[in-house]
PQR file of N, CA, C, O and H, with PARSE charges and radii, in Angstrom:
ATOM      1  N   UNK A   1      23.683  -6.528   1.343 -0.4000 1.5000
ATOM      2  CA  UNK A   1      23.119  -6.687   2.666 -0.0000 2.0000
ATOM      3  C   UNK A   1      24.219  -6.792   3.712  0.5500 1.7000
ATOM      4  O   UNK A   1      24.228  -6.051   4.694 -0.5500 1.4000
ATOM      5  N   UNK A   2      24.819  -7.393   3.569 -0.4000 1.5000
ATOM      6  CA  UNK A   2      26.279  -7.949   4.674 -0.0000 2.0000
ATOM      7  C   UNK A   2      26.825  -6.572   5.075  0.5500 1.7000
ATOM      8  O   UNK A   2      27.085  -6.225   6.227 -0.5500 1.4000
ATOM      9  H   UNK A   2      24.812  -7.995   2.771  0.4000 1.0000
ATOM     10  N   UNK A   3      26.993  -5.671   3.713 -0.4000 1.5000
ATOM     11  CA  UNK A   3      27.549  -4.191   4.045 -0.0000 2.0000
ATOM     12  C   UNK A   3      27.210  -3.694   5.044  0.5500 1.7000
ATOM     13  O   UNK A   3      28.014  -3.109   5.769 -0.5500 1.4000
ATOM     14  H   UNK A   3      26.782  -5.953   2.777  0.4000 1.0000
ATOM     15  N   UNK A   4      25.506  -3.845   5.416 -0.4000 1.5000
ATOM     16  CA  UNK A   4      24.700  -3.070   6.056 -0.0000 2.0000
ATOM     17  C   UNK A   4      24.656  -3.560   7.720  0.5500 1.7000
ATOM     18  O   UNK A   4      24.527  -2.754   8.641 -0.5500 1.4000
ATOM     19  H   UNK A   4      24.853  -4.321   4.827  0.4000 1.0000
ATOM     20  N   UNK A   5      24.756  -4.681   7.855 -0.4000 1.5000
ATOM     21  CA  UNK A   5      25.488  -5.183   8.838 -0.0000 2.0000
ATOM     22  C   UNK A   5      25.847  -4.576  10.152  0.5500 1.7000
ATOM     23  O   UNK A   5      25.141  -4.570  11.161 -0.5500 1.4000
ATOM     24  H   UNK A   5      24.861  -5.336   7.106  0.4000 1.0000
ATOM     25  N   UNK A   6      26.931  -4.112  10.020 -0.4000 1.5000
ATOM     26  CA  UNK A   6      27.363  -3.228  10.955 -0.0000 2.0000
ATOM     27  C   UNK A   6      26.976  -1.411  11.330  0.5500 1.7000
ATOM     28  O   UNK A   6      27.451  -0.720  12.231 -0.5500 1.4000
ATOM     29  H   UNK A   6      27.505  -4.117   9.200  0.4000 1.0000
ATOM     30  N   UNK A   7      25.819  -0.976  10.121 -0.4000 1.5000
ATOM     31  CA  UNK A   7      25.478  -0.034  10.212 -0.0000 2.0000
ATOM     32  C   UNK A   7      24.927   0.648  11.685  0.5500 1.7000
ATOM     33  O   UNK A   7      24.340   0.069  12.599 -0.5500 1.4000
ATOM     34  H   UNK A   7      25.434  -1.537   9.389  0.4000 1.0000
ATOM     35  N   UNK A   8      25.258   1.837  11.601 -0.4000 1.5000
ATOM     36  CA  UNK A   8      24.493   2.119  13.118 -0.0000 2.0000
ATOM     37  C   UNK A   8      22.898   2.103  12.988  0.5500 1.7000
ATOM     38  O   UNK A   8      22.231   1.676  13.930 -0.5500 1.4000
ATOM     39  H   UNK A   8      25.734   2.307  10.858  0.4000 1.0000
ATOM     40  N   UNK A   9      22.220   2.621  11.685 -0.4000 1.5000
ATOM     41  CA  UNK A   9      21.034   2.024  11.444 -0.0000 2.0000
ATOM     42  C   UNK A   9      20.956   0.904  10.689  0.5500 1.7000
ATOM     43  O   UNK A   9      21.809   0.498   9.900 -0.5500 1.4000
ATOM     44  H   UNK A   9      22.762   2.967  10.919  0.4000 1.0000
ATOM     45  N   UNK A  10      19.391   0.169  11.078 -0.4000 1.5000
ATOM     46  CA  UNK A  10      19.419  -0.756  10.407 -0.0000 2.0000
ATOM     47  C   UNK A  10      17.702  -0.649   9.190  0.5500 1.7000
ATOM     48  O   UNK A  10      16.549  -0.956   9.492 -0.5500 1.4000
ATOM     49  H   UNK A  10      18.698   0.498  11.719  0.4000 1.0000
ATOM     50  N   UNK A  11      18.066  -0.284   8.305 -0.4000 1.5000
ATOM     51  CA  UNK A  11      17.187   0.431   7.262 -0.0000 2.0000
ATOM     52  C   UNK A  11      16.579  -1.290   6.506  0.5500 1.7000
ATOM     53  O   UNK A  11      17.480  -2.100   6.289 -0.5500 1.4000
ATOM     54  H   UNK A  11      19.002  -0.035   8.059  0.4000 1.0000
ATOM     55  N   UNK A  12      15.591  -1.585   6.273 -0.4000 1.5000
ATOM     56  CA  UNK A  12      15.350  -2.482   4.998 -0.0000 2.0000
ATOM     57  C   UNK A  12      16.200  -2.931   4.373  0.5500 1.7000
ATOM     58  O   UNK A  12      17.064  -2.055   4.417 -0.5500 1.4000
ATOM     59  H   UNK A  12      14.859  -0.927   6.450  0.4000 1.0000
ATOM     60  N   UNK A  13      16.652  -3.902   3.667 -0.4000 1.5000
ATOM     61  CA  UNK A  13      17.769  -4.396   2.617 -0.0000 2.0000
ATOM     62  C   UNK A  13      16.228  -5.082   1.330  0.5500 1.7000
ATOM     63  O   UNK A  13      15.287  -5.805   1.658 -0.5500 1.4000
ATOM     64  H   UNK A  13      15.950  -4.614   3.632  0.4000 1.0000
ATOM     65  N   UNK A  14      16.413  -4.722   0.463 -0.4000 1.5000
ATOM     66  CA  UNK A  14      15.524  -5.509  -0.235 -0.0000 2.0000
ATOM     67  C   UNK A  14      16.661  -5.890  -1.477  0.5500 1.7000
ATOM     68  O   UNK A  14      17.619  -5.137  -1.653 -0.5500 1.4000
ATOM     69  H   UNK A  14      17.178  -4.135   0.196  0.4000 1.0000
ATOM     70  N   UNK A  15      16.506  -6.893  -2.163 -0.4000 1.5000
ATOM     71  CA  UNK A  15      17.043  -7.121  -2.849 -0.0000 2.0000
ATOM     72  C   UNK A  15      16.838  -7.736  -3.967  0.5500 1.7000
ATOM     73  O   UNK A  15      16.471  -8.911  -3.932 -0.5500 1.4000
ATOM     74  H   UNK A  15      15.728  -7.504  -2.020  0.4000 1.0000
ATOM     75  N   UNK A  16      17.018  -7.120  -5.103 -0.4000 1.5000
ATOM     76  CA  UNK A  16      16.608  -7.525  -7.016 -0.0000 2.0000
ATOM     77  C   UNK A  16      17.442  -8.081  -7.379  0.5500 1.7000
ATOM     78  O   UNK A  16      18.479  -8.287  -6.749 -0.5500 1.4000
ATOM     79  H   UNK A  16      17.316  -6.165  -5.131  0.4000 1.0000
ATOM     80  N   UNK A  17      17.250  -8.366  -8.212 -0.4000 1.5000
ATOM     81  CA  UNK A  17      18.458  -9.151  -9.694 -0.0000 2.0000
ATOM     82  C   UNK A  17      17.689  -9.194 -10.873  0.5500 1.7000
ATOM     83  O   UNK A  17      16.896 -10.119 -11.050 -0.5500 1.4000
ATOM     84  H   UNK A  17      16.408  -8.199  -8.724  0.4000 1.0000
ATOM     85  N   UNK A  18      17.863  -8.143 -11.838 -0.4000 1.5000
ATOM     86  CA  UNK A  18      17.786  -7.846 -12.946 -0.0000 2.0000
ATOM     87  C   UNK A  18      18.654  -7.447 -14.338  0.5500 1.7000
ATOM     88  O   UNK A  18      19.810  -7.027 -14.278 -0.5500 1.4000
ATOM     89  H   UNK A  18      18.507  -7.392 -11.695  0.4000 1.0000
ATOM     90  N   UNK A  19      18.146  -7.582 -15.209 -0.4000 1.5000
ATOM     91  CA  UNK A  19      18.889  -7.670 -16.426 -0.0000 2.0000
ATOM     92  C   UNK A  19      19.942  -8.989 -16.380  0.5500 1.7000
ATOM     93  O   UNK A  19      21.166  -8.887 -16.298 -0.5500 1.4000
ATOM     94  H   UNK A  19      17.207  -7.923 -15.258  0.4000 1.0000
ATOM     95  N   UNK A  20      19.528  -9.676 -16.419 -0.4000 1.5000
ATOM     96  CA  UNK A  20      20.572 -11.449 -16.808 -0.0000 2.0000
ATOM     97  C   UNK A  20      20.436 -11.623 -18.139  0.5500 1.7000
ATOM     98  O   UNK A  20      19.543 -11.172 -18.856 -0.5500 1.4000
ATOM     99  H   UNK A  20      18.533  -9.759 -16.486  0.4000 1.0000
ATOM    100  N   UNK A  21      21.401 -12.327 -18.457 -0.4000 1.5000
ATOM    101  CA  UNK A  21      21.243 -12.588 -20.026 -0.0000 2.0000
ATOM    102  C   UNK A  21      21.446 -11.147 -20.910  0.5500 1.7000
ATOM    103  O   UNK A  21      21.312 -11.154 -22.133 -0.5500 1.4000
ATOM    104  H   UNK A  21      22.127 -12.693 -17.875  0.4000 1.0000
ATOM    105  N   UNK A  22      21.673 -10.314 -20.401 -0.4000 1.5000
ATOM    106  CA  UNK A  22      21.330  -9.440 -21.253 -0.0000 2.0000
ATOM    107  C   UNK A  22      20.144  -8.929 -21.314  0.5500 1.7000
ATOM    108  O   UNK A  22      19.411  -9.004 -22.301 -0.5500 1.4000
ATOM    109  H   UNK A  22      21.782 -10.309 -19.407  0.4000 1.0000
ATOM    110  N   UNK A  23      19.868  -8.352 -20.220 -0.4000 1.5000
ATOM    111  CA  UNK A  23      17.909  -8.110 -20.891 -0.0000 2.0000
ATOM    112  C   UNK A  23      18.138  -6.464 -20.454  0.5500 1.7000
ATOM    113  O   UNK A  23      19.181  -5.968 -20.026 -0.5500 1.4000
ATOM    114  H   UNK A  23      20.463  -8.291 -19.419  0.4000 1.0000
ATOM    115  N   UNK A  24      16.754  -5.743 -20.713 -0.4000 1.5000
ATOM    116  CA  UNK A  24      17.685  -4.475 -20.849 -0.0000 2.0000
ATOM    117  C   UNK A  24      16.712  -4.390 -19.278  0.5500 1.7000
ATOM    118  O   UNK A  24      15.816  -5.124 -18.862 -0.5500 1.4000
ATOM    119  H   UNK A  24      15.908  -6.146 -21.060  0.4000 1.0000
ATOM    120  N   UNK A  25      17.214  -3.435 -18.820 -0.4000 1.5000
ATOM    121  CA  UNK A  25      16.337  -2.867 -17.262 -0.0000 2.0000
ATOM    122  C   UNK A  25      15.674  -1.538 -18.057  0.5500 1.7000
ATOM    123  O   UNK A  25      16.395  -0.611 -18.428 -0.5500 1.4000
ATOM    124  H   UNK A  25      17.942  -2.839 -19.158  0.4000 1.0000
ATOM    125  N   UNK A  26      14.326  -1.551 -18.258 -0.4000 1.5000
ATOM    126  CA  UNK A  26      13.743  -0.112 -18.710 -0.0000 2.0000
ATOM    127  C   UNK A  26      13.202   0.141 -17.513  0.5500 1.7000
ATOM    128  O   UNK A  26      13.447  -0.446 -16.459 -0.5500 1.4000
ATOM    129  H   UNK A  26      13.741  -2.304 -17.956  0.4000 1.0000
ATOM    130  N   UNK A  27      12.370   1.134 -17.720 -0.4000 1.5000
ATOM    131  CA  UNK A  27      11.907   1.962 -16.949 -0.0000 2.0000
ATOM    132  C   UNK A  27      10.564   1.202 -16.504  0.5500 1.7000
ATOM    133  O   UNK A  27      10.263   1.444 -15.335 -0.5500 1.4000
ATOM    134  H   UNK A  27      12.171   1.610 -18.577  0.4000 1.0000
ATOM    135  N   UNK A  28       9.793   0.437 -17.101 -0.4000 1.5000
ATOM    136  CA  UNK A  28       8.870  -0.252 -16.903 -0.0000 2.0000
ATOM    137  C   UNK A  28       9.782  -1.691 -15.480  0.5500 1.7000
ATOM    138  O   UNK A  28       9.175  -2.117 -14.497 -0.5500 1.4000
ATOM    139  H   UNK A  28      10.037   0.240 -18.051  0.4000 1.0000
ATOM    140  N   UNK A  29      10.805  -1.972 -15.746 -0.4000 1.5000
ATOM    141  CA  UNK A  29      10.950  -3.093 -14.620 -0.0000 2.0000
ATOM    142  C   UNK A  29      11.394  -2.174 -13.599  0.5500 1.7000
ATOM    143  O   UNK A  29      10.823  -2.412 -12.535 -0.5500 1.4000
ATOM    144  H   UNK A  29      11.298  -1.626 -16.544  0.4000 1.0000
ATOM    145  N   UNK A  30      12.040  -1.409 -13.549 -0.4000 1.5000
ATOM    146  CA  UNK A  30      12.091  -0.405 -12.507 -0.0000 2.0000
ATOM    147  C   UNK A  30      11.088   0.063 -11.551  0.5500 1.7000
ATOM    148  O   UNK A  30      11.232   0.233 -10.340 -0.5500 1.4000
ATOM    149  H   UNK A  30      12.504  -1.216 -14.413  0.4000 1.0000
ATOM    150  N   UNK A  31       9.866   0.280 -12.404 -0.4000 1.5000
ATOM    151  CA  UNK A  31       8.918   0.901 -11.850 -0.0000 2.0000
ATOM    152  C   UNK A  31       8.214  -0.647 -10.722  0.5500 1.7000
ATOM    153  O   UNK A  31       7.863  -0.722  -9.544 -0.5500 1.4000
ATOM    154  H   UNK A  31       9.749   0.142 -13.387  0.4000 1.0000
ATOM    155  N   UNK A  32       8.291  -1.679 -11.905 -0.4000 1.5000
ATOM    156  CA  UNK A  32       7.668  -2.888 -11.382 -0.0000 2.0000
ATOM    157  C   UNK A  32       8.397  -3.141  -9.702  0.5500 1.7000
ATOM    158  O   UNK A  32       7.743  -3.472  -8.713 -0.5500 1.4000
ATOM    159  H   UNK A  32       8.576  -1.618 -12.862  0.4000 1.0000
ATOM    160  N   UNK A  33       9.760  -2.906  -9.732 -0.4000 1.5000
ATOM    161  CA  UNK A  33      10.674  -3.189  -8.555 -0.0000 2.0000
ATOM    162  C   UNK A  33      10.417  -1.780  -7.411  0.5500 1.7000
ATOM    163  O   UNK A  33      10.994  -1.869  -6.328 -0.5500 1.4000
ATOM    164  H   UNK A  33      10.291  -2.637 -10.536  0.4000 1.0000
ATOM    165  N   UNK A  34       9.879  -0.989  -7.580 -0.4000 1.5000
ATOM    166  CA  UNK A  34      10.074   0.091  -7.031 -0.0000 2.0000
ATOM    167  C   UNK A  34       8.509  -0.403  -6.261  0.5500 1.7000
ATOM    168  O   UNK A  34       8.401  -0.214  -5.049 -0.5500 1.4000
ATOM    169  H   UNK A  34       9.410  -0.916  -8.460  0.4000 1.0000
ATOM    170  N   UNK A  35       7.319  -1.045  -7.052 -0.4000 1.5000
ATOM    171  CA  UNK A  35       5.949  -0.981  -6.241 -0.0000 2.0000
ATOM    172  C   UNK A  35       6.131  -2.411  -5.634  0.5500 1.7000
ATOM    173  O   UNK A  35       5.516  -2.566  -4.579 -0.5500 1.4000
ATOM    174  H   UNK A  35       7.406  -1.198  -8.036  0.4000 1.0000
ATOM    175  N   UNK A  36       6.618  -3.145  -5.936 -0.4000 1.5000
ATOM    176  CA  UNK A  36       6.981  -4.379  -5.068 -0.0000 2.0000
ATOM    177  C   UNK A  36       7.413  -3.792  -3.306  0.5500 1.7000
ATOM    178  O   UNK A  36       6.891  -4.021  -2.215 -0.5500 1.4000
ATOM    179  H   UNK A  36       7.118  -3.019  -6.793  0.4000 1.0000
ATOM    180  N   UNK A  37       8.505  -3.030  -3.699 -0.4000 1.5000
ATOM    181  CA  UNK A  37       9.466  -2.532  -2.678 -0.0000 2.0000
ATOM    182  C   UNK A  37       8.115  -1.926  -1.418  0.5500 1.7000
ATOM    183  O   UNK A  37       7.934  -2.179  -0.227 -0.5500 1.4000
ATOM    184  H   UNK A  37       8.929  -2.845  -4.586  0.4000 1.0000
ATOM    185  N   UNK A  38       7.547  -1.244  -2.196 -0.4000 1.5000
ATOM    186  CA  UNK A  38       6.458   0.121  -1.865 -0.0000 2.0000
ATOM    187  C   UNK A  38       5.163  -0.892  -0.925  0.5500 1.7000
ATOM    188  O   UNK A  38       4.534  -0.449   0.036 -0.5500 1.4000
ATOM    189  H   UNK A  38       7.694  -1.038  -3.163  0.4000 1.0000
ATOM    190  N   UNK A  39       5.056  -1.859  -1.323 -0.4000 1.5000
ATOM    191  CA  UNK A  39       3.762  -2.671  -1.214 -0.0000 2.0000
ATOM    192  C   UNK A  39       4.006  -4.136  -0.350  0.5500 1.7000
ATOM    193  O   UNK A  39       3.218  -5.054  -0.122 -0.5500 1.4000
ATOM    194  H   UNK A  39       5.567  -2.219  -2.104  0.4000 1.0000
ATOM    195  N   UNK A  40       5.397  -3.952   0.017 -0.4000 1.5000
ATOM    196  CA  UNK A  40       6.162  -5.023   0.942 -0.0000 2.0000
ATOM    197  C   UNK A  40       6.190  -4.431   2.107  0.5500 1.7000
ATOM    198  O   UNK A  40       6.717  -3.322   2.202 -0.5500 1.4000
ATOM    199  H   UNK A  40       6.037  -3.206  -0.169  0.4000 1.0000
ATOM    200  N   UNK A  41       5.408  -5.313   3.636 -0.4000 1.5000
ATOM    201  CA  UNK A  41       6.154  -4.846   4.840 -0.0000 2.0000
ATOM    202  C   UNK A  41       7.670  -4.567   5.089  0.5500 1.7000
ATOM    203  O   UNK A  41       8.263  -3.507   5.287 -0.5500 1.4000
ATOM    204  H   UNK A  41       4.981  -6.213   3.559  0.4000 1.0000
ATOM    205  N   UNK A  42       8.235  -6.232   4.994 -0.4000 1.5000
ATOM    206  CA  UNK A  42       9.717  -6.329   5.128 -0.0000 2.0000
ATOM    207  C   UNK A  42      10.452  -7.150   3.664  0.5500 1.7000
ATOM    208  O   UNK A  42       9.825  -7.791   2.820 -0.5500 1.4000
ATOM    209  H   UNK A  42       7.754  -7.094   4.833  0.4000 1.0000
ATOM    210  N   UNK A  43      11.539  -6.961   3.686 -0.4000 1.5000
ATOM    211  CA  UNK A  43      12.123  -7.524   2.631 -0.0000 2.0000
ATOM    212  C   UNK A  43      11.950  -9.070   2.556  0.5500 1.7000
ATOM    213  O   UNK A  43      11.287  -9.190   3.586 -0.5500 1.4000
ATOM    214  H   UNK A  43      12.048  -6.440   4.372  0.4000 1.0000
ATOM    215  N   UNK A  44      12.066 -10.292   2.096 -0.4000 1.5000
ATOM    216  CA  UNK A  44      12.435 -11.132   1.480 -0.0000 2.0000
ATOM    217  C   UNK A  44      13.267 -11.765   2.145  0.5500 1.7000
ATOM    218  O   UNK A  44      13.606 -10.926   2.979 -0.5500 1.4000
ATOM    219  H   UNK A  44      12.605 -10.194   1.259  0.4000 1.0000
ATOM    220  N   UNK A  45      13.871 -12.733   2.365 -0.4000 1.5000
ATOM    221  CA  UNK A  45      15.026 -13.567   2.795 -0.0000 2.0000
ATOM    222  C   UNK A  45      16.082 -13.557   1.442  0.5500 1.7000
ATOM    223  O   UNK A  45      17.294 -13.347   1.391 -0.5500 1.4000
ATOM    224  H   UNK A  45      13.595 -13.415   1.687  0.4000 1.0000
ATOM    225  N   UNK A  46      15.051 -13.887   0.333 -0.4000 1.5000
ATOM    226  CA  UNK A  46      16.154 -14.122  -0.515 -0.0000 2.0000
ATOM    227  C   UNK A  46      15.636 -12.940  -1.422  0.5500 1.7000
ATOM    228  O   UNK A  46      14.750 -12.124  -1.167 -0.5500 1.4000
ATOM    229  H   UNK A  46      14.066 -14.057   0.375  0.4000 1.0000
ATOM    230  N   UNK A  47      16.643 -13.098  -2.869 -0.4000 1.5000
ATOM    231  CA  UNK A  47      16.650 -12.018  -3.674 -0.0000 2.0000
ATOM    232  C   UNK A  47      15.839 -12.230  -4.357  0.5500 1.7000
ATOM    233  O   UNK A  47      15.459 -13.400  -4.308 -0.5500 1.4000
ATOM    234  H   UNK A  47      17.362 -13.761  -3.076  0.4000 1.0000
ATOM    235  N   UNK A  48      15.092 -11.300  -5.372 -0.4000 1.5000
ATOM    236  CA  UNK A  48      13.301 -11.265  -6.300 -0.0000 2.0000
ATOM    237  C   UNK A  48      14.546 -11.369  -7.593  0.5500 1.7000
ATOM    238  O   UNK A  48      15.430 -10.519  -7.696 -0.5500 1.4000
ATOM    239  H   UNK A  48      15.401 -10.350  -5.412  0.4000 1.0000
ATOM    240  N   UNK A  49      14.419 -12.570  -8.528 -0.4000 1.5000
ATOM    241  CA  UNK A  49      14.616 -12.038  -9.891 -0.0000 2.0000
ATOM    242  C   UNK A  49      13.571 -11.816 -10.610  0.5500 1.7000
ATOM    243  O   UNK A  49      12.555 -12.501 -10.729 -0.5500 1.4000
ATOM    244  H   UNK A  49      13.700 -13.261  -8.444  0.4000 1.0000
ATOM    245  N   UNK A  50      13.975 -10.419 -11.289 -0.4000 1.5000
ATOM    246  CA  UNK A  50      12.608  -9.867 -12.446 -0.0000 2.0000
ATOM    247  C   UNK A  50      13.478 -10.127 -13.809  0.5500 1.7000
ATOM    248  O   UNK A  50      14.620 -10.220 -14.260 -0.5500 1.4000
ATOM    249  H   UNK A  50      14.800  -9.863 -11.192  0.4000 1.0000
ATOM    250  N   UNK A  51      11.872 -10.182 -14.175 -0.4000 1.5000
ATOM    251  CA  UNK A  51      12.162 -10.148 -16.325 -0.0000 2.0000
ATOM    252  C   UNK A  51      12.849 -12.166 -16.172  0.5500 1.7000
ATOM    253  O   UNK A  51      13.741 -12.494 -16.954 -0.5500 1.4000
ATOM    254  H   UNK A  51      10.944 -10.106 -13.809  0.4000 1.0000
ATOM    255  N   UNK A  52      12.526 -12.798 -15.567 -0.4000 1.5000
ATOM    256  CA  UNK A  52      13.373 -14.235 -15.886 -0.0000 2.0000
ATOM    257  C   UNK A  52      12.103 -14.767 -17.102  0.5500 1.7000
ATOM    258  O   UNK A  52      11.019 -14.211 -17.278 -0.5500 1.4000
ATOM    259  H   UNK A  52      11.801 -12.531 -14.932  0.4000 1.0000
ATOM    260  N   UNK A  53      12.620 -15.972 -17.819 -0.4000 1.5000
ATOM    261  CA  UNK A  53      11.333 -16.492 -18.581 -0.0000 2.0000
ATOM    262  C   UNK A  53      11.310 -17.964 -17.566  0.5500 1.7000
ATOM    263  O   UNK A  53      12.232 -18.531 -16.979 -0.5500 1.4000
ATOM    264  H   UNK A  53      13.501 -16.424 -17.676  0.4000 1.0000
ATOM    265  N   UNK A  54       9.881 -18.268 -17.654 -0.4000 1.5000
ATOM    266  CA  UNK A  54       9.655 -19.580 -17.037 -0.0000 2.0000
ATOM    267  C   UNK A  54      10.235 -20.365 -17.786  0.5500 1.7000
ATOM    268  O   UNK A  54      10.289 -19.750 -18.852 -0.5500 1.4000
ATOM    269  H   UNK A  54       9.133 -17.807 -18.131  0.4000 1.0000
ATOM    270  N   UNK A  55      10.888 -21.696 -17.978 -0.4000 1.5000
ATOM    271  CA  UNK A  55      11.235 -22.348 -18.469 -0.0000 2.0000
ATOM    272  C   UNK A  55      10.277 -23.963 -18.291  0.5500 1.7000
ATOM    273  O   UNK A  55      10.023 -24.190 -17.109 -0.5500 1.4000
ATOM    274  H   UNK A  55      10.844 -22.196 -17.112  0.4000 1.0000
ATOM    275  N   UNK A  56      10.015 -24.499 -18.780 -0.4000 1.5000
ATOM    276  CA  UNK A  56       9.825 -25.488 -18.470 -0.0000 2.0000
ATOM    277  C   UNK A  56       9.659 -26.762 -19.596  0.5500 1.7000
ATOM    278  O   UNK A  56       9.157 -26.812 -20.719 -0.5500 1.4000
ATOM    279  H   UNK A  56      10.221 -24.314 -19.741  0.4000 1.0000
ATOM    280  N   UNK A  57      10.182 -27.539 -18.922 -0.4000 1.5000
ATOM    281  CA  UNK A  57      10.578 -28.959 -19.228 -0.0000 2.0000
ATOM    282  C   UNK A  57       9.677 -30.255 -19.679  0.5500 1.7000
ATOM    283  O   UNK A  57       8.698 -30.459 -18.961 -0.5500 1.4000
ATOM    284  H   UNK A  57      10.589 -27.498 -18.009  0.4000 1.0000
ATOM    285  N   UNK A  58       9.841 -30.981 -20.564 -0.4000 1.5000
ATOM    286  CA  UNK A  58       8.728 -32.402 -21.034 -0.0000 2.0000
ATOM    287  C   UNK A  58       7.128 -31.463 -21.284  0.5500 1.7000
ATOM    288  O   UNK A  58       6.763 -30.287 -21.296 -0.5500 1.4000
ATOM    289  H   UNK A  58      10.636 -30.816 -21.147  0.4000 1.0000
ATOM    290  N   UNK A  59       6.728 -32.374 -21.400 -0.4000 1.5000
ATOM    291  CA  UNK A  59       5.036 -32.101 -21.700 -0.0000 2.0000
ATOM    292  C   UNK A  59       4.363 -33.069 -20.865  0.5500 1.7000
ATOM    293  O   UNK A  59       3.133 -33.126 -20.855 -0.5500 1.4000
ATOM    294  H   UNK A  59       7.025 -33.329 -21.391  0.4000 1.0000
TER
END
């Protein structure tokens, strides 16, 4: 995003974070990130992580 900054246009920045841990990026999270993108007015403030597992803690 910062790159984009100084651009003479100023285009969307959307921004993912995928494959952590090792996870693989197929074509299925791709597609998932691509209709997010598609189905969003404007981007996000912050970044979308895909494929994370919920974690959660006690019972």
């Amino acid at each position: 995003r910062a790159a984009m900054c100084n651009a003479p246009v100023h285009a969307p920045v959307f921004g993912y974070i995928a494959g952590i841990g090792g996870r693989d990026v197929t074509p299925e999270v791709l597609e998932e990130i691509y209709w997010k993108t598609k189905n969003s007015a404007a981007p996000e403030r912050e970044s979308i992580w895909i494929g994370l597992q919920e974690v959660r803690h006690g019972s």
